[in-house]
VOPAGU-2260 file (C-alpha; in pm, 1 decimal, decimal comma):
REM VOPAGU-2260
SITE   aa  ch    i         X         Y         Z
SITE  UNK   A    0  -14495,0    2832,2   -6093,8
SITE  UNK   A    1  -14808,7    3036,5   -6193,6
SITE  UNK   A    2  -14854,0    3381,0   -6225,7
SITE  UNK   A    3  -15002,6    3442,7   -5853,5
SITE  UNK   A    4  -14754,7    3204,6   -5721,0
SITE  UNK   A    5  -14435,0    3424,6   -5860,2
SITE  UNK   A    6  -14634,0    3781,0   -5766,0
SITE  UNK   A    7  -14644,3    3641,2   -5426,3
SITE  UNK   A    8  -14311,4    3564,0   -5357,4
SITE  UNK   A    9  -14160,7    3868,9   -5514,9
SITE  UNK   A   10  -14466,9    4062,2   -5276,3
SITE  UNK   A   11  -14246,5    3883,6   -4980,7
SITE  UNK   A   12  -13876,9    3913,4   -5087,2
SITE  UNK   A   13  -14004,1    4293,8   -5133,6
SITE  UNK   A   14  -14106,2    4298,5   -4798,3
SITE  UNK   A   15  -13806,8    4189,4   -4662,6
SITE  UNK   A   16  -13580,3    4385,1   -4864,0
SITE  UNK   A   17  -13800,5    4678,4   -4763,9
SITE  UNK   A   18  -13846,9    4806,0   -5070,1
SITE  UNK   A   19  -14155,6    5034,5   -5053,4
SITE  UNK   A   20  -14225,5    5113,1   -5409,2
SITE  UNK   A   21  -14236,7    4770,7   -5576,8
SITE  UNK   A   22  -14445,8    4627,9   -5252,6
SITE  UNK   A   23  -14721,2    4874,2   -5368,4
SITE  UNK   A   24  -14648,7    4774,4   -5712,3
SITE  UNK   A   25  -14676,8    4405,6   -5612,0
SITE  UNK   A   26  -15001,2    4427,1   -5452,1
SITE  UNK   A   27  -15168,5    4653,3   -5678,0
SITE  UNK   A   28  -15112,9    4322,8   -5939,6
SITE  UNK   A   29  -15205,8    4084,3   -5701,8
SITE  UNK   A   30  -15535,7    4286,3   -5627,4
SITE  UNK   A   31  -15623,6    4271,5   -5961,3
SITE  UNK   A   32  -15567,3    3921,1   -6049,8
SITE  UNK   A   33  -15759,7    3817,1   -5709,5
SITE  UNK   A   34  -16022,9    4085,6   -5761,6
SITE  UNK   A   35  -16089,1    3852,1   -6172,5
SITE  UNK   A   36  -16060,6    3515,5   -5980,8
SITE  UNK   A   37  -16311,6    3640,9   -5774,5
SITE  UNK   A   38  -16562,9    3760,1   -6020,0
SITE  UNK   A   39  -16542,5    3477,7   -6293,8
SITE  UNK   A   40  -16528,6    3264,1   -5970,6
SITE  UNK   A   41  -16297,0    3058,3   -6181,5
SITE  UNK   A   42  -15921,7    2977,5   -6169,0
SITE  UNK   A   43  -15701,8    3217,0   -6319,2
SITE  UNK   A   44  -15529,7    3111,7   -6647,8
SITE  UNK   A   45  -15249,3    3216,8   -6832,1
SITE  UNK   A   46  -15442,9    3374,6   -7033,1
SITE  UNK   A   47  -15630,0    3570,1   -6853,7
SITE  UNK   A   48  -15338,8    3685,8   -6628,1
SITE  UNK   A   49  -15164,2    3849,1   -6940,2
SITE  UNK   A   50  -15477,3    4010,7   -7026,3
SITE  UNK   A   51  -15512,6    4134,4   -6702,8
SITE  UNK   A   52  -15132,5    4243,5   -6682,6
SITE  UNK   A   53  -15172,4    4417,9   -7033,9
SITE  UNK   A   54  -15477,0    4615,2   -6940,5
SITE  UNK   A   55  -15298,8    4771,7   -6589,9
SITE  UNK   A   56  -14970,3    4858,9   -6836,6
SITE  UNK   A   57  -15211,1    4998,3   -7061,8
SITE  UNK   A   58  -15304,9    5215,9   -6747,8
SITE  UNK   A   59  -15001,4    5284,7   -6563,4
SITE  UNK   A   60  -14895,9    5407,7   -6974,3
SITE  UNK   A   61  -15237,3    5650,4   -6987,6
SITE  UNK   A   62  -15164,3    5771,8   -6603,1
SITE  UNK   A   63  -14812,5    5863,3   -6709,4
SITE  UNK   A   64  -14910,9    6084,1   -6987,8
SITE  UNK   A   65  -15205,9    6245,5   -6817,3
SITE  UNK   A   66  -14902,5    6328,5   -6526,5
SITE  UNK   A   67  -14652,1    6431,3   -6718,1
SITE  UNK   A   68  -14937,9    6713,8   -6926,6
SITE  UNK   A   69  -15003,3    6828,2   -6586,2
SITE  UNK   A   70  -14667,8    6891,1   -6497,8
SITE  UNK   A   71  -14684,8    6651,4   -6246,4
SITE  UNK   A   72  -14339,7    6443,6   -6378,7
SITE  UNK   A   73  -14269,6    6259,7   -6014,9
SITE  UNK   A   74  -14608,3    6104,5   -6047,9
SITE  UNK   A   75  -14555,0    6046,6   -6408,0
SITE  UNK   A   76  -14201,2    5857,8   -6294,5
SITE  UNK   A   77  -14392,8    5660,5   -6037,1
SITE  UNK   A   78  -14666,5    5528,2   -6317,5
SITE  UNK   A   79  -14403,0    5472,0   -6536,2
SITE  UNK   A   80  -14191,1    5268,1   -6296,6
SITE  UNK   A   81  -14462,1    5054,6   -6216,0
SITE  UNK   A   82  -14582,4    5000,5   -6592,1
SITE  UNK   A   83  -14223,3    4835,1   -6606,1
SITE  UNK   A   84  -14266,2    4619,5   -6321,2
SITE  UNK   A   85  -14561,4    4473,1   -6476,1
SITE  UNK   A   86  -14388,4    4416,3   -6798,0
SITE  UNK   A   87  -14134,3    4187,4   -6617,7
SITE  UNK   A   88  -14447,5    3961,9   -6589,1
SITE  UNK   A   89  -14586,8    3995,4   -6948,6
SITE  UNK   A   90  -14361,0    3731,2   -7207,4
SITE  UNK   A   91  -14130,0    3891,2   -7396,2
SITE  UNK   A   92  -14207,6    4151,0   -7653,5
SITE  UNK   A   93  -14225,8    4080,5   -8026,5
SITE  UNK   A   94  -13941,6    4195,5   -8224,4
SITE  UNK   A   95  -14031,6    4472,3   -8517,4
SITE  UNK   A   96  -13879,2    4187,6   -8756,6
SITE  UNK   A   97  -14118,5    3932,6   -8584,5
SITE  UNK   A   98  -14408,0    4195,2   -8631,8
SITE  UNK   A   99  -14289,9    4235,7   -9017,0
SITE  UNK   A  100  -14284,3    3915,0   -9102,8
SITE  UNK   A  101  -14646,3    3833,3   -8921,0
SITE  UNK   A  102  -14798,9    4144,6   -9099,4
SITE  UNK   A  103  -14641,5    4016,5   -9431,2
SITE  UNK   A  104  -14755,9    3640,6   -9350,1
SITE  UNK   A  105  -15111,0    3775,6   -9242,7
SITE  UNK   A  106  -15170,6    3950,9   -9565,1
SITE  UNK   A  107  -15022,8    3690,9   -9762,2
SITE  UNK   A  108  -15288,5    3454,9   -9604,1
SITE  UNK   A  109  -15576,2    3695,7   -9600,3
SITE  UNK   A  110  -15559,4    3824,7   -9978,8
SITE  UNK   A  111  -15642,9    4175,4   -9847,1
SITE  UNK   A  112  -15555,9    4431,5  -10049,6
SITE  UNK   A  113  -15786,8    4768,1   -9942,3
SITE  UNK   A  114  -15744,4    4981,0   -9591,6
SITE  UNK   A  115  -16109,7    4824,8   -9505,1
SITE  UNK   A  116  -15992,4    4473,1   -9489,8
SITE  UNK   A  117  -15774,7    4581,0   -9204,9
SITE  UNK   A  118  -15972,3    4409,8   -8904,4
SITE  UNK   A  119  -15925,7    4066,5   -9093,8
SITE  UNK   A  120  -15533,9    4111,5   -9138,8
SITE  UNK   A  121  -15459,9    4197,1   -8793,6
SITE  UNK   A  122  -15667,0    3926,9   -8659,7
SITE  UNK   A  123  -15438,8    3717,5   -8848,6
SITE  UNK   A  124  -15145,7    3896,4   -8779,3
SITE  UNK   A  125  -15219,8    3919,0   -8373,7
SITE  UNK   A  126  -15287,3    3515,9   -8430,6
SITE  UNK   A  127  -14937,0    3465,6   -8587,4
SITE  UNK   A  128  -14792,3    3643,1   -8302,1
SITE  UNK   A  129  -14948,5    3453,5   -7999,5
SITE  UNK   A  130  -14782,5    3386,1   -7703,2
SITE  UNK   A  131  -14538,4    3742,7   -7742,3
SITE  UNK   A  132  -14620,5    4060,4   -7571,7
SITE  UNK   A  133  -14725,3    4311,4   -7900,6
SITE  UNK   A  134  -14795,8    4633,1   -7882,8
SITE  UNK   A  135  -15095,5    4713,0   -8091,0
SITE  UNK   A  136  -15056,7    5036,2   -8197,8
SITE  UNK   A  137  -14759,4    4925,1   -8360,0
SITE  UNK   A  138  -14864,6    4642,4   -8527,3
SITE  UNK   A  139  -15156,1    4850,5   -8678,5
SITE  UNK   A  140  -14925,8    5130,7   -8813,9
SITE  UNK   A  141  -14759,7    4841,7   -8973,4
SITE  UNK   A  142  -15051,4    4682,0   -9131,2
SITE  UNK   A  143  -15194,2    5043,1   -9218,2
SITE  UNK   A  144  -14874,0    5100,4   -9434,3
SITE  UNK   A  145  -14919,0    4760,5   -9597,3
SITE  UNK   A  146  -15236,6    4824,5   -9699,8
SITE  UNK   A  147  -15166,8    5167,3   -9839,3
């Protein structure tokens, strides 16, 4: 079942269960990933639908903390609730072991040694970890300490 196929019928079993929170969620995604199909005018891929799905977490994340520095926490609760919805649709996260041993792998592989080969090791690193949801801010705290 693809990505649009799975948003859609969780859009209707939210609509049915009345659920008014998660319908806006649902649509919001769906809006998005028609909104790409219709501007590469090309099918939407895997690929391209985690992309997609990372950049509105990314988001709903940034949304959250501009709320919750406002004072504005039931916003920030709202942003926050719908940053997890899309993470049911992201593959699962990478494990801080799995990121360790990538890192480790990556410089192993890349012979870097200095803070300015760091673009080069997590390329490498991000490679090794394909296919898992990784956050990148950790991963480049963890190559940063490597390096140091």
């Amino acid at each position: 079942m693809s990505l649009l196929d799975r948003i859609q019928t969780d859009l209707v079993s939210a609509m049915k269960a009345k659920q008014e929170a998660r319908l806006s969620a649902l649509r919001m995604i769906k809006a998005a990933l028609q909104k790409h199909t219709i501007d590469t005018m090309k099918p939407l891929d895997d690929a391209a639908g985690e992309k997609i799905l990372k950049s509105l977490v990314k988001q709903r994340s940034d949304a959250a903390d501009a709320f919750r520095g406002a004072g504005r926490i039931e916003m920030a609760e709202k942003e926050e609730a719908e940053r997890v919805l899309i993470e049911t649709y992201l593959p699962a996260a990478a494990s801080e072991s799995d990121m360790d041993e990538a890192v480790t792998a990556a410089l192993a592989e890349t012979g870097a040694t200095a803070a300015n080969q760091m673009g080069v090791v997590m390329k490498a690193a991000q490679a090794k970890l394909a296919g898992k949801n990784v956050d990148a801010k950790t991963l480049s705290a963890k190559v940063k300490a490597k390096l140091q």
